[in-house]
N, C-alpha and C positions, 0 to 999 in steps of 0.2 A: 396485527403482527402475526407471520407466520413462519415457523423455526422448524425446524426437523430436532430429536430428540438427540443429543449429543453424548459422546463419551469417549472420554481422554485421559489416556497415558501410557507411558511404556508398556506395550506384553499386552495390553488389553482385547488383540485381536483373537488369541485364545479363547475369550469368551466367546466367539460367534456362532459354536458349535450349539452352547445352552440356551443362546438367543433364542436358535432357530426350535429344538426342541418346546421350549417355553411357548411359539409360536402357534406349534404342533403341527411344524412344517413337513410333510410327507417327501413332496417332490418337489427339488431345489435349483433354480437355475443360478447357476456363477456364472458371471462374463468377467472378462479381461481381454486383454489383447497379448500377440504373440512372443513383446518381448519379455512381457511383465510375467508371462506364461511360466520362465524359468528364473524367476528370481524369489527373494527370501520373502516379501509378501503374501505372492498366493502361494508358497510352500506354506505357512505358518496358518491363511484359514484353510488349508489342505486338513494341515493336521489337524487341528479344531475338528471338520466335519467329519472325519475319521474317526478318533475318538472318540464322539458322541452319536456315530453311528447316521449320521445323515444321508441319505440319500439324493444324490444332486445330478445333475448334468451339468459339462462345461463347454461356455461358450468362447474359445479363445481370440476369434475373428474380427474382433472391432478394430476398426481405422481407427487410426491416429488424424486428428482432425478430420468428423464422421461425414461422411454424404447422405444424402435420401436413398440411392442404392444399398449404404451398407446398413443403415437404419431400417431398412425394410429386407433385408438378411435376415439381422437379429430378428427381428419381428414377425417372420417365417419362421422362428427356431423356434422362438418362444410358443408361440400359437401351438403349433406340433407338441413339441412336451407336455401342455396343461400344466405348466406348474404353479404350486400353491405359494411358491415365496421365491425373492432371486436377493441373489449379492452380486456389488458390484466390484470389483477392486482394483484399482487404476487414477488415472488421471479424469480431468473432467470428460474425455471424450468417453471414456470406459462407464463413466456412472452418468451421461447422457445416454447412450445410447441403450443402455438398461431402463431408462427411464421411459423411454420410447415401447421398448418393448412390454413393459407390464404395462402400458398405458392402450396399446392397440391387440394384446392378448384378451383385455380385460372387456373391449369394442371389438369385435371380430367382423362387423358390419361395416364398423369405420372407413372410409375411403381417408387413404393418408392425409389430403390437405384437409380434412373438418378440422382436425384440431392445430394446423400450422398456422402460425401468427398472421393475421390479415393485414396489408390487402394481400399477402402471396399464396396464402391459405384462407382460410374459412373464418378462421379463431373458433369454433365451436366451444361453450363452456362444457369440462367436463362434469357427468353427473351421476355416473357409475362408481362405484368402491374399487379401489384398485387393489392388489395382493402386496403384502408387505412387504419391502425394498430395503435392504441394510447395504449402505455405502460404505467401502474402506478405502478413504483418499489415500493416492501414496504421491503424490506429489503437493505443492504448498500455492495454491494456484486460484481452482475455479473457483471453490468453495460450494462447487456441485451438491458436497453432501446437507448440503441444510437450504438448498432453493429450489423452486419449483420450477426451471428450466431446462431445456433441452437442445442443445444451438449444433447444427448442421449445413453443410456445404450442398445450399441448391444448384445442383451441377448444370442445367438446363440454362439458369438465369447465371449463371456462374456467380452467386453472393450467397453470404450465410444468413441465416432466416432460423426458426427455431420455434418451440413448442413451449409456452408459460401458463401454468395455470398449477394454483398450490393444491391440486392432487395429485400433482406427481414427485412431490419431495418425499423423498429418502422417511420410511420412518424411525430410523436411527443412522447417524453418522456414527464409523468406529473412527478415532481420530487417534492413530496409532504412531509419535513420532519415527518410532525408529522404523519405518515405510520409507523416510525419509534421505536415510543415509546410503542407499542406492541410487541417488540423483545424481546424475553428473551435472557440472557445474553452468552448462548453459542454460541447461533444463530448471536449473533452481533459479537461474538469472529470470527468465521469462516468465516462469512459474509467479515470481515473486513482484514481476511488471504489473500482472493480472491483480494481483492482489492489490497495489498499490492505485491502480487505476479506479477498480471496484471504490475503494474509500475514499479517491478524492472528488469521484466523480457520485459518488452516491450523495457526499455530502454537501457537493454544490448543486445536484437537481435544481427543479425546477419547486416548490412547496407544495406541499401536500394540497393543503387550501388551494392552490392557485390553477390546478388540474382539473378543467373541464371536459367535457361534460360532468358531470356526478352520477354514478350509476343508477339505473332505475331499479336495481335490483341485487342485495349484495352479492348477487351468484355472479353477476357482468363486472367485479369490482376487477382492476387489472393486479398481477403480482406486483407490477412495478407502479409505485403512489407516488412519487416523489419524494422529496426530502421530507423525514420527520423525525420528531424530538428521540425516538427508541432510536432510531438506524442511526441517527446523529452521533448518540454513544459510542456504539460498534464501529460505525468508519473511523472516527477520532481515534481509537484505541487503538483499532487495526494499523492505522496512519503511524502512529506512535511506533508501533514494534517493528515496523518496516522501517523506521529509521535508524532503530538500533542494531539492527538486528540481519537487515538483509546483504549489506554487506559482508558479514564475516560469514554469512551461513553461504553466500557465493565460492568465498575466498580459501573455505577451510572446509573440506568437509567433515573434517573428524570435531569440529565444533556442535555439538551436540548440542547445546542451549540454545546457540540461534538457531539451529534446523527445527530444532523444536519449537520454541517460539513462534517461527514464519509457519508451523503447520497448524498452531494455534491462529495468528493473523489472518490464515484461509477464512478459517471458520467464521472468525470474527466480522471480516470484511462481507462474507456471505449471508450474513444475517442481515447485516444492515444492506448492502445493496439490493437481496432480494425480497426486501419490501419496499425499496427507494427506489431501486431503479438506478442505471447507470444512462449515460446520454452520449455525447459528440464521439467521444476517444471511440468506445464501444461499437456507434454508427460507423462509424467511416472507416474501422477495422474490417467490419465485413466485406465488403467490394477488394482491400489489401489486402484479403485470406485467400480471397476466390477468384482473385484474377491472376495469384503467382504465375510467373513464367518461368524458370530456369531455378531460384532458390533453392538450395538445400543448408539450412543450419547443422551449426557443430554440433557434436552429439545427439542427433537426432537419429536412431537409426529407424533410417523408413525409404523407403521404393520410389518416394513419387515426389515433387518438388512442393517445398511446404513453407506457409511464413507462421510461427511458431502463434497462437493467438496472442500469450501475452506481448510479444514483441510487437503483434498488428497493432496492438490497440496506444501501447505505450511510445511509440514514432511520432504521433500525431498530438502526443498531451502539451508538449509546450504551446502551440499554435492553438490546441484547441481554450486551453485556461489564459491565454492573455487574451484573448473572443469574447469569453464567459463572464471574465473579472468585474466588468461595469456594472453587471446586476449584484453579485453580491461581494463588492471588493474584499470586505472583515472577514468574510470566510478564505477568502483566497490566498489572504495575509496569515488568517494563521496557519493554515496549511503551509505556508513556503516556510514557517517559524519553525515548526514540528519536525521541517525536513531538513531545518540545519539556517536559512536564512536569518541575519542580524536584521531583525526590520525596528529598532528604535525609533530611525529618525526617519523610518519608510513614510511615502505620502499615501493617502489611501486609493488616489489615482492612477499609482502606479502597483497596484496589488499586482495586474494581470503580471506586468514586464517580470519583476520580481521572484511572483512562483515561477513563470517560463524558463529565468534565470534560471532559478534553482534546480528544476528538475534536467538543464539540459547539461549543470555541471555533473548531477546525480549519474544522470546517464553516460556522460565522457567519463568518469572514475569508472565504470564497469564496462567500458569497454562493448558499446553499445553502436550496432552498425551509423553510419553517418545520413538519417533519412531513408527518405522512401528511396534515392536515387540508389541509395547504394544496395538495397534488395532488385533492385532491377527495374525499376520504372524511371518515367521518364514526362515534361510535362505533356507532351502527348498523348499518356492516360490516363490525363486527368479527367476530360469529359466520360470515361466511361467507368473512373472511379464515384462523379458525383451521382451517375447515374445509379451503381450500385449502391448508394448509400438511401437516395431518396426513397427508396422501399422501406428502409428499417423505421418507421415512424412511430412504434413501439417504445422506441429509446430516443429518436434523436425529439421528438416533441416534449421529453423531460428534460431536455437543455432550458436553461434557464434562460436562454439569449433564443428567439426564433432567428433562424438562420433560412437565406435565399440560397439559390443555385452560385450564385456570383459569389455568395461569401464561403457558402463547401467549398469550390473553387482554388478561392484566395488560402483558406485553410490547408488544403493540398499541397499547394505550390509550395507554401511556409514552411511545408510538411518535410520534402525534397532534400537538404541539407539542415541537419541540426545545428552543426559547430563552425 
């Protein structure tokens, strides 16, 4: 198991200032991005590094849903500074793309694909020390700050593809609720899809045993193992707060318990899925990030047409868990219980239909676009969504169910109209 060091609660992002001292951080890089640039967030580790006299440079230039162009911006920044320590503070795109950068600051020889997931990269293991990384998520989402991932838009192959290997997590998440209550409410919707995807899909993987080959080396081990007894915890639980909880922190935002709460559920869902591993939902999100055509979400302010990740991933969960059910029905039965499903008199061969049920009434109460058709696609690109998905084999080979071209497919199509 492998965690990034945590710390939680109200105001605690004041401390960042002594972190970094404590560090004996000279020259500091902070990234964010432009909108986050003027809000109470990085006002608040503004003031921290100020007070404690830091010295920093800031990077306010990250994409919202990041490219290998802008990953290799930051990655120009960083190189140029030398800096000894960075913060991130944002969403997962803000503390990916931070991730990216101390990781090829640290390899200056590095040609970008050594270290991007194979077969679209290299996978290279990394084997170099990298400079210490303090995450402050302000959204309830990736769960960035405690995984050793880095996920970007391969603009060339148009899919998202990404950087795993656990030297690049965070060596402290600050997990700051009230970062949280400047979310507008689609951004918490989606946020909170991500989260809920992470845990159910971590927790029906594929089993840790059951994932071959077995490394010849524990440097070759992958972040993502499959499902096992530790991350099993953490997704149950994460699953858990997302039922209580994700609704009213959509509905209300002056509800502070559930926003809090769901910023806890990040975390939680992050531990466990970044040593599990997530599968189908995940896969076949990538090709529906990177093939948008015209979309723009509510509340999103940004320039360029975008389908939110959590949203990519969570469009496709009902179709993907009634696929998956047959391998491990009891898990898929409790999951639909946790989320509200009567399953007394359920059969266990109806787990998949079930949790499908369940999560496609979850989604109509919140108001949740109607399929892939109603983001702008059409079955017509379907062939070049399977196409995009069969690269991600990182994740979709942690599906418990092996899946053919004809059944991504069938998945797709299922995909197209939810209700």
């Amino acid at each position: 198991m492998a965690i990034s060091n945590i710390r939680y609660g109200e105001g605690v992002t004041k401390e960042i200032g002594m972190d970094l001292q404590n560090l004996g951080a000279r020259r500091v890089c902070l990234m964010t991005d432009k909108n986050l640039s003027r809000l109470p967030p990085v006002n608040a580790v503004l003031n921290s590094l100020a007070k404690h006299g830091i010295n920093f440079q800031m990077y306010d230039n990250v994409r919202v849903e990041p490219t290998d162009q802008s990953f290799l911006d930051a990655i120009q920044f960083a190189k140029k500074g030398e800096f000894d320590a960075y913060v991130a503070v944002g969403g997962g795109s803000v503390i990916d793309t931070c991730k990216a950068a101390n990781l090829y600051a640290a390899s200056p020889s590095a040609e970008f694909l050594d270290y991007v997931n194979a077969p679209i990269g290299r996978g290279k293991p990394v084997t170099m020390a990298l400079k210490p990384l303090i995450a402050v998520p302000t959204t309830s989402g990736t769960g960035s700050e405690t995984t050793g991932v880095a996920i970007f838009d391969f603009k060339e192959l148009k899919v998202k593809t990404g950087i795993a290997s656990r030297a690049i997590k965070p060596t402290l998440g600050i997990i700051d609720p009230l970062h949280t209550l400047s979310m507008p409410e689609r951004i918490v919707a989606n946020s909170g899809f991500d989260v809920l995807c992470h845990a159910l899909e971590s927790y029906t993987a594929l089993p840790y045993h059951q994932r071959s080959p077995c490394p010849s080396n524990p440097i070759a081990r992958p972040a993502y193992q499959g499902s096992n007894p530790v991350s099993d915890v953490w997704a149950l639980h994460a699953l858990r707060i997302v039922a209580k909880y994700l609704k009213r922190a959509i509905r209300n935002p002056e509800d502070r318990e559930a926003r809090a709460n769901m910023h806890l559920a990040s975390a939680f869902a992050g531990i466990g899925f970044g040593n599990a591993g997530v599968h189908l939902c995940h896969g076949m999100s990538y090709p529906i990030s990177g093939l948008v055509k015209t979309y723009k979400p509510k509340d999103y302010n940004v320039d360029h047409s975008l389908v939110p990740h959590g949203l990519s991933v969570v469009l496709t969960s009902p179709a993907v868990f009634a696929f998956t059910a047959q391998m491990h029905p009891e898990r898929h039965l409790e999951a639909a219980e946790i989320l509200g499903a009567d399953i007394r008199t359920a059969r266990i061969k109806d787990a998949g239909l079930i949790l499908a049920d369940t999560l496609r009434k979850f989604l109509f109460d919140l108001n949740v676009d109607d399929g892939l058709a109603a983001i702008g696609y059409s079955k017509a690109d379907i062939p070049a969504l399977v196409k995009g998905t069969l690269p991600q084999e990182r994740v979709t080979k942690l599906s418990p169910r092996t899946q053919t071209e004809e059944d991504l497919s069938a998945l797709f199509e299922a995909s197209m109209k939810l209700y």
